[in-house]
C-alpha positions in Angstrom: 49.0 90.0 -14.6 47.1 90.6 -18.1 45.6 87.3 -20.2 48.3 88.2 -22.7 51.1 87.8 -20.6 49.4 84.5 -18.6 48.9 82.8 -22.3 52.3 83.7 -23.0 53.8 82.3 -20.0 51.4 78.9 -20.2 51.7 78.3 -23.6 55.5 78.7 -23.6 56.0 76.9 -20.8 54.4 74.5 -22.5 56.5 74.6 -25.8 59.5 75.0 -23.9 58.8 71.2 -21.5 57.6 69.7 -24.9 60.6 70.3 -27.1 63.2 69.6 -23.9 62.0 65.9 -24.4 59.6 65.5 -21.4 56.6 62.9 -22.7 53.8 64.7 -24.3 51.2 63.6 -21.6 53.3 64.7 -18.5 54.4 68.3 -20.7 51.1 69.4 -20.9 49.9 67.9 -17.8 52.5 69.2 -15.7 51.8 72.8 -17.3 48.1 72.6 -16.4 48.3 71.8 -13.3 50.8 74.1 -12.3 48.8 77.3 -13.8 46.0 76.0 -11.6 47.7 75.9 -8.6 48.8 79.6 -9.1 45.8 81.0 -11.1 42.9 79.2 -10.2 40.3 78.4 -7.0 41.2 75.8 -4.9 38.0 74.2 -5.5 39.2 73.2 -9.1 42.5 71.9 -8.5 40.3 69.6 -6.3 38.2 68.5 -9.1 41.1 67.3 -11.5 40.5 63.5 -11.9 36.6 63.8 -12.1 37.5 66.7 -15.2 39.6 64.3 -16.6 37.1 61.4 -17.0 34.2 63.5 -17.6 36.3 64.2 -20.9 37.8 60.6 -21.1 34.2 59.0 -21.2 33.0 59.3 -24.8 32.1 56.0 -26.3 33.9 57.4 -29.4 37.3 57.4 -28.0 36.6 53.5 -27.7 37.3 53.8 -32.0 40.9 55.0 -31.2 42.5 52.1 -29.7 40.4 48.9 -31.3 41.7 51.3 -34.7 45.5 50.5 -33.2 44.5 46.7 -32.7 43.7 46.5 -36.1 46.6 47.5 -37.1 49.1 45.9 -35.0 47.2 42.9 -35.9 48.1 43.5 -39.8 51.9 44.6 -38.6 52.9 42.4 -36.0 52.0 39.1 -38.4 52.6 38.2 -42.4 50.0 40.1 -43.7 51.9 43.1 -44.1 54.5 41.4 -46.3 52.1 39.3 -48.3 50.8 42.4 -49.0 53.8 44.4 -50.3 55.0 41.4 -52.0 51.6 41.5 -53.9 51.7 45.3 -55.2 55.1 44.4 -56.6 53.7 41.8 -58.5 50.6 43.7 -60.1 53.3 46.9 -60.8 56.4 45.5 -61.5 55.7 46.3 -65.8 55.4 50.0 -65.0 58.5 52.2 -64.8 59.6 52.4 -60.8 56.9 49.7 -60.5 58.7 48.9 -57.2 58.4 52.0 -55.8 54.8 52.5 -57.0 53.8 49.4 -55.7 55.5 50.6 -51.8 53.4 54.0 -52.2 50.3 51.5 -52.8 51.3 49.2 -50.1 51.2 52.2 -48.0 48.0 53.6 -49.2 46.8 50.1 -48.3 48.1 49.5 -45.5 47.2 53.0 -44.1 43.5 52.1 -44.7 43.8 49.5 -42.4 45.4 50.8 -39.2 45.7 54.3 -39.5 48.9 55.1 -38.2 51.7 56.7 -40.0 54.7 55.4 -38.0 53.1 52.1 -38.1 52.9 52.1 -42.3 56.3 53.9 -42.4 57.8 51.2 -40.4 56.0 47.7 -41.8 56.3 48.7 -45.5 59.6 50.6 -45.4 61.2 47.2 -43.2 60.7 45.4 -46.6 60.6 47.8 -49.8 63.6 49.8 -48.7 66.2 47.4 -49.0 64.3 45.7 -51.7 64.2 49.2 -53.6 68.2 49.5 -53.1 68.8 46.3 -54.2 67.4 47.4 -57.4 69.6 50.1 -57.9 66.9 53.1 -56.3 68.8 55.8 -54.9 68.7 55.7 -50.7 67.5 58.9 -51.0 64.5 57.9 -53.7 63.8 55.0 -51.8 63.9 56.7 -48.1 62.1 59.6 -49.3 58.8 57.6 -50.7 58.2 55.1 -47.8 58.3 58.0 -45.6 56.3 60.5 -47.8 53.8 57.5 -48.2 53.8 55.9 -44.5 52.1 60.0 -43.6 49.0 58.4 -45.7 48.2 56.6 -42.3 46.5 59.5 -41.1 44.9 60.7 -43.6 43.0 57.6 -45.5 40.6 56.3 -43.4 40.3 54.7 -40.5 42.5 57.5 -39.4 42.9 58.0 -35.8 44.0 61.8 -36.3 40.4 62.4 -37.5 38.8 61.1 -34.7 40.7 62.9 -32.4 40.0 66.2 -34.8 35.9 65.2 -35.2 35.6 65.0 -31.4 37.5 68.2 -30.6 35.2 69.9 -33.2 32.3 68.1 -32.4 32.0 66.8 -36.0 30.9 63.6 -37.5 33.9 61.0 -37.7 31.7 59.2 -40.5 31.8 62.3 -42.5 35.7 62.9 -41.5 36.4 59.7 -42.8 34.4 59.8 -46.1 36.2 63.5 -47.0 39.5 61.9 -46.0 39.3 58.8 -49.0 39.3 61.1 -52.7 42.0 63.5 -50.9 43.9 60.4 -49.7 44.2 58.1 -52.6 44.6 61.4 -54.9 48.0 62.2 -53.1 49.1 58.5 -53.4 48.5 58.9 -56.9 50.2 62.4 -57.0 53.4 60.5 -55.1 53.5 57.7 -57.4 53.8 60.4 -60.4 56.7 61.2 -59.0 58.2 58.4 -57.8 57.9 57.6 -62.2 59.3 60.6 -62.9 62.2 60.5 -60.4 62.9 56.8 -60.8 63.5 57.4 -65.3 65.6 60.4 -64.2 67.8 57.8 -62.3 67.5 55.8 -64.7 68.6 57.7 -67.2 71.8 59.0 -65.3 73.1 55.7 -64.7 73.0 55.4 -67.9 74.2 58.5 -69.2 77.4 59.2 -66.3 77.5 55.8 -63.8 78.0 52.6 -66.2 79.0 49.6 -64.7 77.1 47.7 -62.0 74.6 50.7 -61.2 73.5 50.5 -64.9 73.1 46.8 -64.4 71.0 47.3 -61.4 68.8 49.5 -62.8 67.9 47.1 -66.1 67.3 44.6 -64.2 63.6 43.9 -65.1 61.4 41.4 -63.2 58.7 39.6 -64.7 55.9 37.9 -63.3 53.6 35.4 -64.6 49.7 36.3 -64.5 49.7 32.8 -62.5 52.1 34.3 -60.4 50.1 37.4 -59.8 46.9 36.0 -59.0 48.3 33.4 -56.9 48.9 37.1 -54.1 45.0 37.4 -54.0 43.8 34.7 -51.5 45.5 36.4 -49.1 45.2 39.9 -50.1 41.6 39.9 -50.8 40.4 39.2 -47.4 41.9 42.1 -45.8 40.6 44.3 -48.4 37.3 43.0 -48.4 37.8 43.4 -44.1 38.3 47.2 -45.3 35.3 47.6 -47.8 33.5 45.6 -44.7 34.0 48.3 -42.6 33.6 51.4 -44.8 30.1 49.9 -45.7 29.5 49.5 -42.1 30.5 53.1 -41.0 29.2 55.4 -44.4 26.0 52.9 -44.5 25.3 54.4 -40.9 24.8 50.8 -39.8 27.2 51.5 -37.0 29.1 54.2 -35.1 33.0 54.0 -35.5 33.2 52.5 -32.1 31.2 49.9 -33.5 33.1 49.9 -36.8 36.2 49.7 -34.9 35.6 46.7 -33.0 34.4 44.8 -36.1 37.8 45.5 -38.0 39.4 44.8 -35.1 37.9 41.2 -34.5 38.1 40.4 -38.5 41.6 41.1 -38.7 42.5 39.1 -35.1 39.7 36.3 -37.2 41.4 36.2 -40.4 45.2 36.7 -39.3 43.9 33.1 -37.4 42.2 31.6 -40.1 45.1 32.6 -42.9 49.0 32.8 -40.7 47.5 29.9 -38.1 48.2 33.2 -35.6 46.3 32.0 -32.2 49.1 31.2 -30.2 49.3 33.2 -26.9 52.6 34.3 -27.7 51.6 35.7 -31.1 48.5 37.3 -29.4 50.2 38.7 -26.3 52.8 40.6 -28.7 50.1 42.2 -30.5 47.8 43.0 -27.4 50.5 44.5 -25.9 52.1 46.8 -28.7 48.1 48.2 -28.9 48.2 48.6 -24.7 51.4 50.6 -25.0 50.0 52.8 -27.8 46.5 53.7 -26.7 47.7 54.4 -23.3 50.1 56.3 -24.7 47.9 58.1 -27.1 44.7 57.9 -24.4 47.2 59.9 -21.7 48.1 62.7 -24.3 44.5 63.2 -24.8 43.7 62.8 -21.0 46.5 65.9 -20.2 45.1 68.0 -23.1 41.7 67.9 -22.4 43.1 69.4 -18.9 45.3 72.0 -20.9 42.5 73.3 -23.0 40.3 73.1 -19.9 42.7 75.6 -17.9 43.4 77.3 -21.1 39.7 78.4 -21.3 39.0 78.9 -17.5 41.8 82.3 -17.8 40.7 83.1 -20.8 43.8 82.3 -23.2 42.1 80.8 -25.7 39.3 83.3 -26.0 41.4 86.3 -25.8 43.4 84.3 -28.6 40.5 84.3 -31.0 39.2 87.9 -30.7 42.7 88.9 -31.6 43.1 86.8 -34.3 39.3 87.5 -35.7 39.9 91.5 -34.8 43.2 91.2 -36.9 40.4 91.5 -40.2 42.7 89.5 -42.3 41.2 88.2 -45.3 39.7 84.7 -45.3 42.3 83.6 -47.0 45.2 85.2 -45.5 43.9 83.8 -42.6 43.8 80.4 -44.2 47.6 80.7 -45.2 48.8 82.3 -41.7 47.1 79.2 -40.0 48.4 77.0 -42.4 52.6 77.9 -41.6 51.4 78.0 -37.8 50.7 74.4 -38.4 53.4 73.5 -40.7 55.9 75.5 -38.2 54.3 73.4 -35.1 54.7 69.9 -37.1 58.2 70.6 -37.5 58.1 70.5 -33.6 55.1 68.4 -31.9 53.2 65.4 -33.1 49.7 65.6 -34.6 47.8 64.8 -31.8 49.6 67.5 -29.9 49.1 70.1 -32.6 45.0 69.2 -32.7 44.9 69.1 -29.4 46.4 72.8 -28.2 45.7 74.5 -31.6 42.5 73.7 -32.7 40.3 75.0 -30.3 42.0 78.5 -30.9 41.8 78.8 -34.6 38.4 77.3 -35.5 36.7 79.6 -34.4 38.4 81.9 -36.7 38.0 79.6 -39.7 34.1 79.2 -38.7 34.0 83.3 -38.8 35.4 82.7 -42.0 33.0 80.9 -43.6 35.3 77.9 -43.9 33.9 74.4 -43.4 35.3 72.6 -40.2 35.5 68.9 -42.3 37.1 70.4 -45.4 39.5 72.3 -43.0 40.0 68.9 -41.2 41.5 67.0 -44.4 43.8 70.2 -44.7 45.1 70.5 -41.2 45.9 66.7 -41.4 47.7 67.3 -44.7 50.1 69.8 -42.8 50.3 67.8 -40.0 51.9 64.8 -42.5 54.4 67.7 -43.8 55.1 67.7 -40.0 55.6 64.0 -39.9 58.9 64.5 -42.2 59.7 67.5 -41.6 63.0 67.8 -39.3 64.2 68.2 -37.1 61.7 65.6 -35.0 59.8 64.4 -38.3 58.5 61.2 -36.4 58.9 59.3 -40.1 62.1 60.9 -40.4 63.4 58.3 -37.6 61.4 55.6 -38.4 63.4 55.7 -41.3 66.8 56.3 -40.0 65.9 53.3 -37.8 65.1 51.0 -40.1 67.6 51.7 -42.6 70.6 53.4 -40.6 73.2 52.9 -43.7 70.9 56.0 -45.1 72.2 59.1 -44.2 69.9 61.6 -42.3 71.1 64.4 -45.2 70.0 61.5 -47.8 66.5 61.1 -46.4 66.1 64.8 -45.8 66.6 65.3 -49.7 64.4 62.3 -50.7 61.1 63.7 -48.9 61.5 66.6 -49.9 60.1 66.8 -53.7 57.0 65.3 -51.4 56.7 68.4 -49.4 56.7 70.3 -51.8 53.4 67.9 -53.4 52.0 68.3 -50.1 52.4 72.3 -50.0 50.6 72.3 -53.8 48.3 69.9 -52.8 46.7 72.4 -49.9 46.8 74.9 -52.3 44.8 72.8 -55.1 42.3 72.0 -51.7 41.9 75.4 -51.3 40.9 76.0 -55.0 39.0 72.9 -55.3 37.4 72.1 -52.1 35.1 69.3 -53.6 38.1 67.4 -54.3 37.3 66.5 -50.0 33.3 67.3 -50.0 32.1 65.7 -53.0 31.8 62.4 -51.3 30.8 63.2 -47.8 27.7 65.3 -49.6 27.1 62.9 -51.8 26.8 60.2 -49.3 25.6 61.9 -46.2 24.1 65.4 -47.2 25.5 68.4 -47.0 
């Protein structure tokens, strides 16, 4: 049997266990180990657990789970409302200041754990049916928590990036300090819209609806500066937690293991000092929401280490790249053909997935291209959020439908998409402007 047909059979078989519904780690896992059985020397098959850990023991996947404490810390406690419930105070004057204030929550929130189901889920369980009761459209108000909970993996700490920097051998510090303009630019990009879209409303109640949807929508809260400022004791800490650790990581006083485990400890410190969370049944609830997710998270990398490492023993993913490179595309036809590959495979498999199987096939290609593997980073996470709420198994998509379950799938489908299409323009202003991700990272660490 030819390479072709063996990538075609391991990679399909692959596709085919991952979209039946079998867990990520056991898919690939399962495929692997199968294909060595058949395919490869006994000898290997032997050495299975010992390639495993080989892969598994990098002190920089140590960053990955104490990124997740962090985060559950902020999401399992009352930070995450105290924060909400302070954006809405500082942006209630501005039109759609509500929904504004839930795309900053998220941008805010996403900069402190890094996950996007995790933002989706902690802002969208308080701003949606605050939005609604304000006379947003489910659709408007579905649409932006989920459009804006994706920001968890691309503002920093992200734990997509890691898992991209150590696949690509690539500095996480510089991953993280490309990932900051590009990330708080969309935010503002999604707020725009959530202006535009929420005076449009506005003005159609007005014009053709009347009655109580006209009286939801002119309702106009007001807060006093006392009232504002009174948010910031508890807000401030957390964001100076964040400015703590950015120092710390683009300083280079630390590695983002290091980084990690300081977040990790001043969140677990200041949840104490600030909620009075130290009880062992506070603790043990969010301990264990961060043991089920790295494991989780820690298997799927375990498995596709072991793909990738089979995948490159017979060749597949070599043979892969000459034929992509020998196709003599232009560098940027290349760009866009990788570009729906990912967006295609985001409508299908999670991010870590995606980086996991594709990247080792197409960088080289983008390398050959004279493409540089950190601003590629920013843009492959960008498709991967598309992927995020794009059906039909946009993780976001049900985080959604869970939390709000009056809201119609059709509803949220039409909400996020106006921030598809952002997303879509948005790679190709990248492409155009690639300082928009590089400008810090050189600036700050060199080119």
């Amino acid at each position: 049997m030819d390479v072709f047909s063996i990538g075609v059979l391991y990679i399909g078989s692959a596709f085919l266990l991952l979209l039946s519904g079998i867990p990520i780690a056991f898919a690939l896992g399962g495929v692997a180990v199968t294909f060595m059985l058949l395919l490869m020397p006994p000898a290997n098959v032997q050495i299975i657990a010992e390639t495993i850990f080989s892969e598994l023991n990098n002190f920089t996947l140590l960053a990955i789970p104490l990124f997740i404490l962090m985060g559950s810390v902020i999401g399992k406690t009352r930070a995450s409302a105290d924060l909400y419930e302070s954006m809405h105070r500082w942006f209630f004057r501005l039109p759609g200041g509500l929904g504004v204030a839930n795309i900053a929550g998220c941008s805010v929130f996403a900069a402190m754990c890094g996950s996007s189901p995790a933002t989706c889920a902690a802002i969208g369980g308080m701003g949606i049916p605050e939005m609604r009761k304000r006379g947003y459209s489910p659709g408007l108000a579905s649409g932006l928590i989920a459009a804006g909970g994706t920001l968890g993996i691309l503002i920093p700490p992200s734990v997509t990036l890691i898992i991209y920097g150590i696949i690509v051998e690539q500095s996480i510090g510089k991953l993280f300090l490309a990932g900051v303009v590009p990330g708080f630019l969309l935010a503002f990009l999604f707020a725009i819209w959530v202006v535009l879209a929420y005076m449009r409303e506005k003005r159609r109640a007005f014009a053709g609806l009347g009655g109580e949807k006209a009286k939801e929508l002119l309702q106009v809260e007001t807060y006093s500066w006392r009232e504002r400022l009174e948010t910031l004791p508890r807000l401030i800490p957390f964001l100076a937690l964040i400015v703590l650790v950015m120092v710390a990581l683009y300083g280079g006083f630390a590695t983002p293991s290091e980084v990690a485990a300081v977040g990790a400890f001043g969140a677990m410190a200041l949840v104490a000092i600030i909620y009075r969370t130290y009880e062992w049944k506070h603790i043990r609830e969010i301990l264990a929401g961060t043991a089920r997710e790295s494991c989780m998270i820690m298997m799927i990398i375990a498995m596709a280490f072991l793909f990738t490492y089979v995948m490159s023993y017979l060749h597949i993913s070599q043979s892969a790249t000459e034929w992509l490179v020998g196709l003599h595309m232009s560098k940027w036809a290349y760009l866009f053909w990788v570009n729906v590959l990912l967006l295609v495979l985001g409508c299908f498999l999670p991010p870590v997935a995606i980086i996991l199987m594709v990247t080792p096939v197409v960088m080289p290609g983008i390398l050959a291209h004279g493409f540089d593997p950190i601003w590629f980073g920013i843009v492959m996470t960008i498709n991967m959020e598309m992927g995020l709420i794009t059906p039909p198994v946009g993780l976001n998509l049900f985080v959604i439908n869970g939390i709000a379950p009056d809201i119609t799938f059709r509803e949220i489908m039409w909400g996020v998409l106006p921030f598809i299409v952002i997303m879509s323009f948005y790679i190709v202003l990248l492409a155009m402007l690639p300082e928009i991700a590089m400008w810090l990272p050189d600036r700050l660490l060199g080119a």
